[in-house]
Every structure is written in C-alpha cells, then in structure tokens.
N, C-alpha and C positions, 0 to 999 in steps of 0.2 A: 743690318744685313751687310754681308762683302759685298765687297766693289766684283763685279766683273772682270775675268782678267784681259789680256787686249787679245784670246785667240777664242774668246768664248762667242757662242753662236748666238745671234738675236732672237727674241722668243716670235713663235710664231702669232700672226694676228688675233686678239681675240675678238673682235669681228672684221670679214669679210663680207661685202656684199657686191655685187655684179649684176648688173641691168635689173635690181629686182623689185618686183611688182608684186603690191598688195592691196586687196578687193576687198569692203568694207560694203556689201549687198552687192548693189554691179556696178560699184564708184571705185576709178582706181584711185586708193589713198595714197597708193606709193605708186611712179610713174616712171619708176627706171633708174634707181637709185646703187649710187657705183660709191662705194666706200670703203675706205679702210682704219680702225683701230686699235691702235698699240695697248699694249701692256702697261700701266698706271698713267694712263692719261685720264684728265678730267675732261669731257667733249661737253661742250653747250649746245644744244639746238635750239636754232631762233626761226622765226617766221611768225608769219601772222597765222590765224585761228583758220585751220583747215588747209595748214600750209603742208601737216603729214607728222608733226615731231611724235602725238602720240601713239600715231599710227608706226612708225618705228620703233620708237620704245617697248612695244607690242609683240613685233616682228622678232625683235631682238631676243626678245623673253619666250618663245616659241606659243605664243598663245594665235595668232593666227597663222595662217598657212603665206607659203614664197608662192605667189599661183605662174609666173614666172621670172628668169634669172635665176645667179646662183647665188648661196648664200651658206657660211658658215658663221657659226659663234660658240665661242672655244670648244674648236674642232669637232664640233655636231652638225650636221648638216641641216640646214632648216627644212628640208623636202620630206625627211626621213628619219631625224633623231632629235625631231620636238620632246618627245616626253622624256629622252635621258637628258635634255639642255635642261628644263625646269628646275630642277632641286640645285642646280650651280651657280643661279641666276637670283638675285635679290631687287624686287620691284617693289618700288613706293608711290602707287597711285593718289587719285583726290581720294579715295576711302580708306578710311584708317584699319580697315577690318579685324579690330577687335572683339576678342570675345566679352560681351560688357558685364556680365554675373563674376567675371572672374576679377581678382585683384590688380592692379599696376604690373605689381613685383608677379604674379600669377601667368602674367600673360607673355613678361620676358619669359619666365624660368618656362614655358610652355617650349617656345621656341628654339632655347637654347637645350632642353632637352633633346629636341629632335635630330639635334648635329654633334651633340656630345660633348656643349660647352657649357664648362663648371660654374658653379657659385662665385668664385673670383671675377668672370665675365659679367656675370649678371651685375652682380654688387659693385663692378668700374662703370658701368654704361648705366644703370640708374642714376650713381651717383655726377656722373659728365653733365646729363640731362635734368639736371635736379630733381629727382624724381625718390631720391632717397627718403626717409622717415615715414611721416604719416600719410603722406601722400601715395608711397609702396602699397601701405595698405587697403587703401578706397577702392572699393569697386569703378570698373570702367563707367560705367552708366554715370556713377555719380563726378564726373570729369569736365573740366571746363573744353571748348574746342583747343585750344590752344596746348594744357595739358592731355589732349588724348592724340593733338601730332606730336609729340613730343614721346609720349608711350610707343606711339607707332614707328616711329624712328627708331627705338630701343629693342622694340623686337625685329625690326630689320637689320639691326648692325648685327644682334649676337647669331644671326643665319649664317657668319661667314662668307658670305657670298661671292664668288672669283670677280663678278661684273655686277654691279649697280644702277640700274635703272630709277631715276628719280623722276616725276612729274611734279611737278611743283612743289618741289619738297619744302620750302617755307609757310608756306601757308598757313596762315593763322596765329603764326609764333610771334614774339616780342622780340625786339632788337637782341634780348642777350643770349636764347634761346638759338635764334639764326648765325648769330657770333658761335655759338659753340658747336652745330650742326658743320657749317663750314671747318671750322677748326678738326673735327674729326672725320671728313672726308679729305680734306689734304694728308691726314696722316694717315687717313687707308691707301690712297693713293700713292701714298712714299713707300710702301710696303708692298708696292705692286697691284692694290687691287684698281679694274678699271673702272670709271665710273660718265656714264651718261644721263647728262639732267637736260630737262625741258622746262623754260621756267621764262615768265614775263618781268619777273625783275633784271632788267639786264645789266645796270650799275654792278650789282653783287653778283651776279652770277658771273658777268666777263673779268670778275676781279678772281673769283675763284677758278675760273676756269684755263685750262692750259691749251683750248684751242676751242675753236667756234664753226658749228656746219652752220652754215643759211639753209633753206628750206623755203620755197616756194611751189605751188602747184603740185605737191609728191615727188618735186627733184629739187637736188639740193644746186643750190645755186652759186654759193661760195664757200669756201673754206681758209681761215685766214689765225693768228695769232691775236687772241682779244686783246692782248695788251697792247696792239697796234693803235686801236682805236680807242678812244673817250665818248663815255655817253652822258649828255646832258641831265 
C-alpha cells in the first residue's frame, strides 16, 4: 500500500463510542463507556469475567441495542443502522457455527461466495491454516475441537470484514496454529483492517496487540500501550 502523503487527511474512527450504555435483561453490562478506535489497530480488552469485554464486542457488531449514549462503527450509527453494520463487521465468538454436513473446504467456499471472493482466497486461507488436502475434504462433524476453530477462523478471514471482533479466538488450538492465527491478523491489520479481541491469555495477546482497554464494572478503566508492561 502507499505511504500517505503529508497533506492527506486521517481516516475517520472506525469506532466511536460516548457514554454508552448496554442492558443485558436490566443489568447494565456496559456503564458508560467513552472510546475511541482507529483504523488498523489491534485493541485487547482485559478485565475480569463480567467486566463487559463481550458485552462490547456485541455492541460493536450491532447485535444489541446503545439503550443510551452515542455510538458509531464505521460510520453506522448503533441507534439506527444495526442491520447495514452487520454484513461489515466479522465476529468470532466461543461457537464455531459451522455447517457440520458440509465439507472443510465447503464451508470456507460457502462464505467466500457470499462476498465475491475466488478460489485463490479460499485455497491461501485453507492452506495458512493447514487445513489443505484431506482434511479439505471431511465433513465438519467429523473434526477434532481444535480443527473445527481453526475452519472457523478460515471462514471468518475470507468475510473480508472492515473490523474484526474476536472472543477468544485461540481456543482450543496448538501452539502452531495460534502462531499462525496471530501472524495473519498483523497482516490484516497492516492492511488497514481493525481488529478487537477479548481474550484470557494476556502473554500473547498484549504481544499481539497495539494497545490495551481495561474494563471493569462496564467502564473501561485504562488504556495504555501493552508493550509497556510484562506479564508474568
């Protein structure tokens, strides 16, 4: 990609958020939460369990409502253009939500149909994820946990997706697996795409990561550069 020249204009946020608030029955899971994320950044969300990461991650992907405060992500409003955010937005929750009757290779080329990307994509992203040869072929069902995140991941890259919502996106995988996952989210991110993960391994993730929200109680509590810090 060109470099930027020195009079070009900085891309606008691809999330904003301002005092905003999200209800999970009549619990608020988000408590006023004021942020902002750039364009190929990698954000970590830390906190402890019920701190709100995947209650953001959520918010973010327009699957619940801003009940108040204001809120954009890439330039959709969350109050009002939830359903044109979805299709822009690529979420990798705990379920791998595979079709399991369908093939490996079946279930990327599914996904990658729906965005208009070719056989060349499919057949880089199986092959990244070693997922190439006979394993292409096995149906999902017949898949070890570890091989069906690993499919799940595959049909999540070839979505395109402008912003990247990961929840634990290692789970389950082998050291070489998570080596290679990381490895192809820095180079979405050199490419502009932005990417927010929530994730309990914090070694590897604040080594991947280009910057760190805290999260406590539904507000975010710090924000800082993970390479500042070392975690035992």
């Amino acid at each position: 990609m060109d470099a930027a020249g020195p009079d070009a204009q900085p891309r606008p946020p691809v999330v904003e958020l301002d005092g905003a608030v999200a209800v999970l029955g009549r619990f608020p899971a988000l408590a006023g939460v004021t942020l902002t994320v750039r364009p190929g950044e990698i954000v970590l969300l830390r906190g402890p369990n019920g701190a709100g990461k995947t209650t953001l991650l959520r918010l973010c992907a327009g699957r619940i409502p801003l009940v108040r405060g204001e809120g954009t992500v890439l330039g959709c409003d969350l109050r009002t253009d939830r359903k044109q955010l979805r299709p822009l937005v690529g979420v990798l929750g705990h379920r791998n939500g595979l079709y399991l009757d369908l093939t490996v290779a079946e279930n990327v080329q599914f996904w990658a149909s729906v965005v208009g990307a070719g056989p060349g994509e499919v057949d880089t992203v199986l092959g990244r994820l070693g997922l190439s040869g006979r394993l292409a072929g096995l149906p999902a069902r017949r898949l070890s946990a570890g091989q069906m995140r690993r499919t799940a991941f595959a049909c999540f890259v070839v979505r395109r997706a402008h912003l990247w919502l990961l929840d634990e996106p290692h789970t389950g995988l082998d050291a070489t697996a998570r080596d290679e996952i990381d490895d192809i989210i820095r180079q979405a991110s050199s490419f502009g795409v932005t990417v927010i993960l929530a994730s309990h391994e914090l070694e590897r993730a604040s080594a991947l990561a280009t910057r760190t929200i805290e999260l406590a109680g539904g507000t975010v509590v710090g924000d800082f550069d993970p390479r500042a810090e070392a975690f035992g």
